[in-house]
C-alpha positions in Angstrom: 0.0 0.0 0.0 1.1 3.4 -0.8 2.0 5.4 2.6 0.8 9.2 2.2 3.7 12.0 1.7 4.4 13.0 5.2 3.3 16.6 5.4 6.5 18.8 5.5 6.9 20.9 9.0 6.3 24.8 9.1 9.9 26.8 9.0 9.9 28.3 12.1 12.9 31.0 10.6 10.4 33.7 8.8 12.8 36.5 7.8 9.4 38.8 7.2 9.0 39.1 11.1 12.3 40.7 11.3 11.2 43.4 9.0 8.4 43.7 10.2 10.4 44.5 13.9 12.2 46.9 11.8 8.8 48.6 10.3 8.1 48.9 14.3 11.2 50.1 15.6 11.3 52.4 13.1 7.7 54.0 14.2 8.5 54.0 17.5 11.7 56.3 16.9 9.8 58.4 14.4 7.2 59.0 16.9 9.4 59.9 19.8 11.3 62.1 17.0 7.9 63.9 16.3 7.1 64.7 19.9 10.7 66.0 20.2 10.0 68.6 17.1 6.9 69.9 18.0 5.6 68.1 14.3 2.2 69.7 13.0 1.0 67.1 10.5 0.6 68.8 7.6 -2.7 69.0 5.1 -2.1 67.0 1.9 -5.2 68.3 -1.1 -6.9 69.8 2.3 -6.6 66.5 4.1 -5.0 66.2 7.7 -1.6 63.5 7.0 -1.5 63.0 11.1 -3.4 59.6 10.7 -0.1 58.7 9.2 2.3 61.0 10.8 1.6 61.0 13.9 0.4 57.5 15.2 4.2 56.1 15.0 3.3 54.7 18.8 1.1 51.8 17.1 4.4 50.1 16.7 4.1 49.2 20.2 0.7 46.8 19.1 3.3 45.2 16.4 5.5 44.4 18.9 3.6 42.7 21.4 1.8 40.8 19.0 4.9 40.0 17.4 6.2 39.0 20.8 3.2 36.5 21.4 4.0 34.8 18.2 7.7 34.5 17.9 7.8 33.2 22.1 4.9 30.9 21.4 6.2 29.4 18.2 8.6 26.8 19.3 5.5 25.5 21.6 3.0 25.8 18.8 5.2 23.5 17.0 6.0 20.8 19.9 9.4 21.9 19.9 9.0 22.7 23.4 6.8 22.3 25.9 5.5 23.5 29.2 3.6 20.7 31.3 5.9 21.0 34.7 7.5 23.3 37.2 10.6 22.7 36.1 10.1 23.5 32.4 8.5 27.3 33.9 11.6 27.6 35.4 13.6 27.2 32.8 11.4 29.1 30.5 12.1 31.7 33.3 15.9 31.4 33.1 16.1 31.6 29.6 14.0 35.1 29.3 15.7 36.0 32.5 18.9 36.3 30.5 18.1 37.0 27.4 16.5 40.5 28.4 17.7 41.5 31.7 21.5 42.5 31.2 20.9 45.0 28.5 17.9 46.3 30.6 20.3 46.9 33.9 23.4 48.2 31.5 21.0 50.5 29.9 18.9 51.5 32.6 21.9 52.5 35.3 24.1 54.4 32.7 20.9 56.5 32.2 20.5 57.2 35.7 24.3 57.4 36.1 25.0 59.9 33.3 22.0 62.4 33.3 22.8 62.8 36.8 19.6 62.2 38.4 21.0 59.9 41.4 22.8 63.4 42.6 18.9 65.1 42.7 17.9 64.6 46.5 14.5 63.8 45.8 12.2 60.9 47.2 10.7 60.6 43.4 13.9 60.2 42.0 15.4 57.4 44.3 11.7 55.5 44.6 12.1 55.7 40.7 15.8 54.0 41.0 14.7 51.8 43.0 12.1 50.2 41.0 13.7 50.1 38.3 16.5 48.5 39.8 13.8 46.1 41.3 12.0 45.7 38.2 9.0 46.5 39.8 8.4 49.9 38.2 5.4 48.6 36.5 2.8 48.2 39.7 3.2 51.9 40.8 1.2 54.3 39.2 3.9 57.0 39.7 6.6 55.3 38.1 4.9 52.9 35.4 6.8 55.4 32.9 10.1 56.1 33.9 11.2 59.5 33.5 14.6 58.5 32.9 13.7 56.1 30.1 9.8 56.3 29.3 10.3 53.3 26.8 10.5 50.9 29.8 7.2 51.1 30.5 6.3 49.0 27.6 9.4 46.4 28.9 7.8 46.2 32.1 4.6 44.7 30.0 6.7 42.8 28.2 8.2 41.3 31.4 4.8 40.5 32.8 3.7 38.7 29.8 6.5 36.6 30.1 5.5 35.8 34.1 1.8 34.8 32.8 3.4 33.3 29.2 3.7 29.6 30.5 -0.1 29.8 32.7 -1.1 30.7 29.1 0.6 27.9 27.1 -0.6 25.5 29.6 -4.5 27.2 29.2 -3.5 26.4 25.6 -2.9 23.2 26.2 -5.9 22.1 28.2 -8.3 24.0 26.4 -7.1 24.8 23.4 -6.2 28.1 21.5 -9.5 29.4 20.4 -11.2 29.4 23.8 -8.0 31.2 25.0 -7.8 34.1 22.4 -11.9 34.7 23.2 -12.1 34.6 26.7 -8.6 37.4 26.4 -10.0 39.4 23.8 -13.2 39.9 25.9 -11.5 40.7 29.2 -8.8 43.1 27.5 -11.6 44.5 25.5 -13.7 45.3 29.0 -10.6 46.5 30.8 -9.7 49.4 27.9 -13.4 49.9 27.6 -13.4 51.0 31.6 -10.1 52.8 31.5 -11.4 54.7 28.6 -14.0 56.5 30.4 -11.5 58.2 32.2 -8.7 58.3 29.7 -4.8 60.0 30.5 -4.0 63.1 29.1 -1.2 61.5 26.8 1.0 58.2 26.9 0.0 54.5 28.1 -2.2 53.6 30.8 -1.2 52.7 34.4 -3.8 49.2 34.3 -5.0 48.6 30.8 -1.7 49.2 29.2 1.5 48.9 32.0 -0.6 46.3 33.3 -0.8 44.2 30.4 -5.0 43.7 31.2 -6.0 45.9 28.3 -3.1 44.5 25.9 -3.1 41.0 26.6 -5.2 40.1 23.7 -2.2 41.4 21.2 0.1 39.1 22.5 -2.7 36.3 22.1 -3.4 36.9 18.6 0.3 36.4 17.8 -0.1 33.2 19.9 -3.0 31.8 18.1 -1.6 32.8 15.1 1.5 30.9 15.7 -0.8 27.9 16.5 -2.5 28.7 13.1 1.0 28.7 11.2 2.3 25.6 13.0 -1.1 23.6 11.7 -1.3 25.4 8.7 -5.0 26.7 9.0 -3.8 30.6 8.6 -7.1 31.9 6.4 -5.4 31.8 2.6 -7.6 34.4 0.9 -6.2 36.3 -2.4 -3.3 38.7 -1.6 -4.9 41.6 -3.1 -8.4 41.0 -0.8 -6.2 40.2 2.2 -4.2 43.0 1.7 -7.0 45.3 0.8 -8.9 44.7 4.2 -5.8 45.3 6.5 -5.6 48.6 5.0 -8.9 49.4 5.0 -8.8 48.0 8.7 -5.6 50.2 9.4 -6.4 53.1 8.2 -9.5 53.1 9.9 -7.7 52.7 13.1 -5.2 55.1 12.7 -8.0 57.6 11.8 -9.6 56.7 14.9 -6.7 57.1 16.9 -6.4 60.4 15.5 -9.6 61.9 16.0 -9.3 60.4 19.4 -6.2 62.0 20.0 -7.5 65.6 19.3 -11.0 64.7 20.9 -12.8 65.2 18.2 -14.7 62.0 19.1 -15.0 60.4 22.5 -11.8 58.4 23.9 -13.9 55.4 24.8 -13.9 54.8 21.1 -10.4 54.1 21.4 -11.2 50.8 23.2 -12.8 48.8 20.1 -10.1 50.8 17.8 -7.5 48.8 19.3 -9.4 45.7 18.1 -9.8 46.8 14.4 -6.4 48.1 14.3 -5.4 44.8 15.0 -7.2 42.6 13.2 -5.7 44.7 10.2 -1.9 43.5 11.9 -3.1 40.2 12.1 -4.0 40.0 8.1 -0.9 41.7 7.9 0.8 38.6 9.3 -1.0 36.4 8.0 -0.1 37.6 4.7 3.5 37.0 5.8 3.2 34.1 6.8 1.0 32.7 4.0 4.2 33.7 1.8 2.7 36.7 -0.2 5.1 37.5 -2.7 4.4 41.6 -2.6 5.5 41.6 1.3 8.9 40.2 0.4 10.6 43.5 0.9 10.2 42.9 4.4 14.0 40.4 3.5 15.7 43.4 2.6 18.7 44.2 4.9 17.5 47.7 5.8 14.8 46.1 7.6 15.5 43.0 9.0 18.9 44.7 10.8 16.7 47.6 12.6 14.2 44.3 13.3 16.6 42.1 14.8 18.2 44.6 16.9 15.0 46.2 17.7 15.7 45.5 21.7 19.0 47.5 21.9 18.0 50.2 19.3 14.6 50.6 21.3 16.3 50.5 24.8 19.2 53.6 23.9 17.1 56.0 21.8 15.3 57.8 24.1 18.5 58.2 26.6 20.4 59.5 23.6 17.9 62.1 22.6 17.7 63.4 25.7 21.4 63.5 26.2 21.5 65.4 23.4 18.6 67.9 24.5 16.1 66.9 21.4 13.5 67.7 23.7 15.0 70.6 25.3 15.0 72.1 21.4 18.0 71.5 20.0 16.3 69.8 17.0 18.9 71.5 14.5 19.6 68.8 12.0 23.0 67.8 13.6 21.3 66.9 16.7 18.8 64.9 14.8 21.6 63.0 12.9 23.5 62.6 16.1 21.0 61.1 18.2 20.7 58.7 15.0 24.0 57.7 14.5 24.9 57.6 18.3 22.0 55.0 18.5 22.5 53.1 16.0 26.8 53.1 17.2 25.7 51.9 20.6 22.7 49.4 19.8 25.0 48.1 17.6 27.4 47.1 20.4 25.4 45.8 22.8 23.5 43.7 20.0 26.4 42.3 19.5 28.3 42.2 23.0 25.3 42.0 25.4 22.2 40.4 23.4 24.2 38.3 21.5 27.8 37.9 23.2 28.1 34.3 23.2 27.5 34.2 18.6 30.1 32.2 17.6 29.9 34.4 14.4 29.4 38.3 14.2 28.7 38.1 10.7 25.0 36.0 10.9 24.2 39.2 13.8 24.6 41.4 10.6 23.7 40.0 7.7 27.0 40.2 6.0 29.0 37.7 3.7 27.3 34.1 3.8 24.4 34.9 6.0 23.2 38.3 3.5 19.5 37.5 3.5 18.2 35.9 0.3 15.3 37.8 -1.3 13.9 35.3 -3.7 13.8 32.0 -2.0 13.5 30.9 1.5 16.4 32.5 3.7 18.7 30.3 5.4 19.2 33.0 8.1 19.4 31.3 11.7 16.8 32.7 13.5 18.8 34.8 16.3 15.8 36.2 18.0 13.5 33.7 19.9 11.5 36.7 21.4 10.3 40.2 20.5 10.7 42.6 23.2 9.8 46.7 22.9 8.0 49.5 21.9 7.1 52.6 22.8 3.5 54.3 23.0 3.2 58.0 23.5 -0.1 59.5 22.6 0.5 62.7 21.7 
């Protein structure tokens, strides 16, 4: 009897999900950039350009969703597995080290070189200290460090990692769909009540420090790992696939712009967040249904920024303010400087910190043998096996 072609596994290396890191990172620093200039959208044919110009912050729901599906993916595929205490703790371990050194050597030179340590105020040393204690997150005064306001995003990061294998386990018992409804309801409540009472700018203390009302993003890049892994990601044409997450992101970004300058109530912001990302989701499903018009997403420009997203996220915001960006020196050697300087030191601790054990500098960057391949499946080894950052300021 003829035995049935055994059905070939998933590659777990997708190059596309380091560009699309890039596409993030590269919001995020545009946004921050924006704030730092004092940037007035301006009208395009009488039409307001902010939708696009100034909603660089979404980056952050990229990222986590991008986190949820790149930690997930190894487990989605059996290739690990979470059914005992010891395999939590050694989950733990693994994202212990693989985040928290660059955190601590970026997080103290801040403190060290802007001088705030010598300022003899209470606010100041309660912030050091939870940072240092990694428990800047559960305080209200100190979710967003004014040292490093990019953290407060890591500290959601970090509690998704404590709740990641309680999740995988849900998975397990009950299965992915059950999962992603049940989250999608709750994180959907918990924005909807924040909402009513939204801040004046930047991320919420509960529904986004918190990780309550963003828990679903990291979900839906969970179940859409599961989806990958057993090959039942929706395979409708590229140009209707592609049409709807552009409809469905430009509708959120409009939202989020009209929300932003209250010309509509905040609380619409809560179901925003959904539509927003369901257009990510087609987005990555696109990806990873091997759409030929998102293979620019190989291109070295992008995948570099992408795969050293945590270091280049980590250092900008220290640098611009080092620099005064948002004191006013925006002159256009400033700007370039706070680039460059960035890019020089993510660069080094991408490759010394992040990555110091490589046996070979060259796969960190792309270079020689390991340049990424743009018209067949890359042979990149997949350096990353977790998405960390972003940075959310409204306004």
């Amino acid at each position: 009897m003829t035995q049935p072609a055994p059905v070939a596994s998933p590659n777990l290396r997708i190059p596309e999900i380091n560009g699309l890191r890039g596409l993030a990172i590269m919001a995020v620093v545009w946004h921050h950039l924006s704030i730092a200039l004092a940037f007035h959208p301006p009208a395009i044919f009488g039409v307001s350009s902010g939708m696009f110009l100034i909603n660089g912050w979404t980056g952050v729901n990229l990222f986590f969703m991008l986190s949820g599906f790149v930690l997930y993916l190894p487990y989605a595929a059996q290739k690990r597995q979470i059914t005992t205490q010891a395999d939590a703790w050694t989950f733990y371990k693994h994202r212990f080290f693989r985040l928290i050194p660059l955190y601590y050597l970026v997080s103290i030179s801040t403190l060290v070189l802007c001088g705030r340590l010598a300022e003899p105020h209470f606010r100041i040393l309660r912030e050091a200290a939870t940072v240092a204690t990694l428990t800047f997150p559960f305080l209200p005064g100190t979710f967003v460090p004014t040292s490093n306001w990019a953290l407060w995003s890591i500290g959601t990061e970090m509690l998704f990692s404590l709740v990641f294998p309680l999740l995988a386990l849900l998975i397990a018992r009950r299965g992915i769909w059950p999962v992603l409804v049940c989250v999608l309801l709750f994180s959907l409540s918990v924005r909807g009540i924040r909402m009513l009472d939204p801040p004046d700018k930047g991320p919420d203390w509960i529904s986004d420090a918190l990780l309550l009302g963003r828990l679903d993003e990291f979900v839906i890049g969970m179940a859409l790992a599961s989806a990958y892994v057993h090959r039942t990601c929706l395979r409708w044409p590229t140009l209707f696939s592609g049409t709807l997450s552009a409809v469905l992101l430009l509708i959120g970004w409009y939202g989020y712009e009209q929300c932003i300058n209250r010309a509509v109530n905040f609380e619409w912001k809560a179901i925003l967040d959904n539509v927003f990302d369901l257009g990510l989701a087609l987005l990555l499903m696109m990806v990873l249904n091997g759409a030929p018009s998102l293979r620019f997403l190989r291109w070295r420009v992008l995948q570099l920024p992408g795969m050293a997203c945590y270091s280049i996220y980590l250092w900008h915001l220290p640098v611009m303010n080092a620099l005064g960006l948002f004191k006013g020196n925006t002159q256009p050697v400033f700007i370039v400087t706070a680039i460059l300087g960035t890019l020089f030191l993510a660069a080094l601790t991408y490759r010394f910190i992040e990555f110091r054990a490589a046996p070979d500098w060259r796969a960190l960057f792309l270079v020689g043998p390991y340049a990424p391949a743009l018209t067949t499946a890359a042979s990149t080894p997949a350096l990353h096996d977790a998405a960390l950052q972003p940075s959310r300021q409204i306004g």
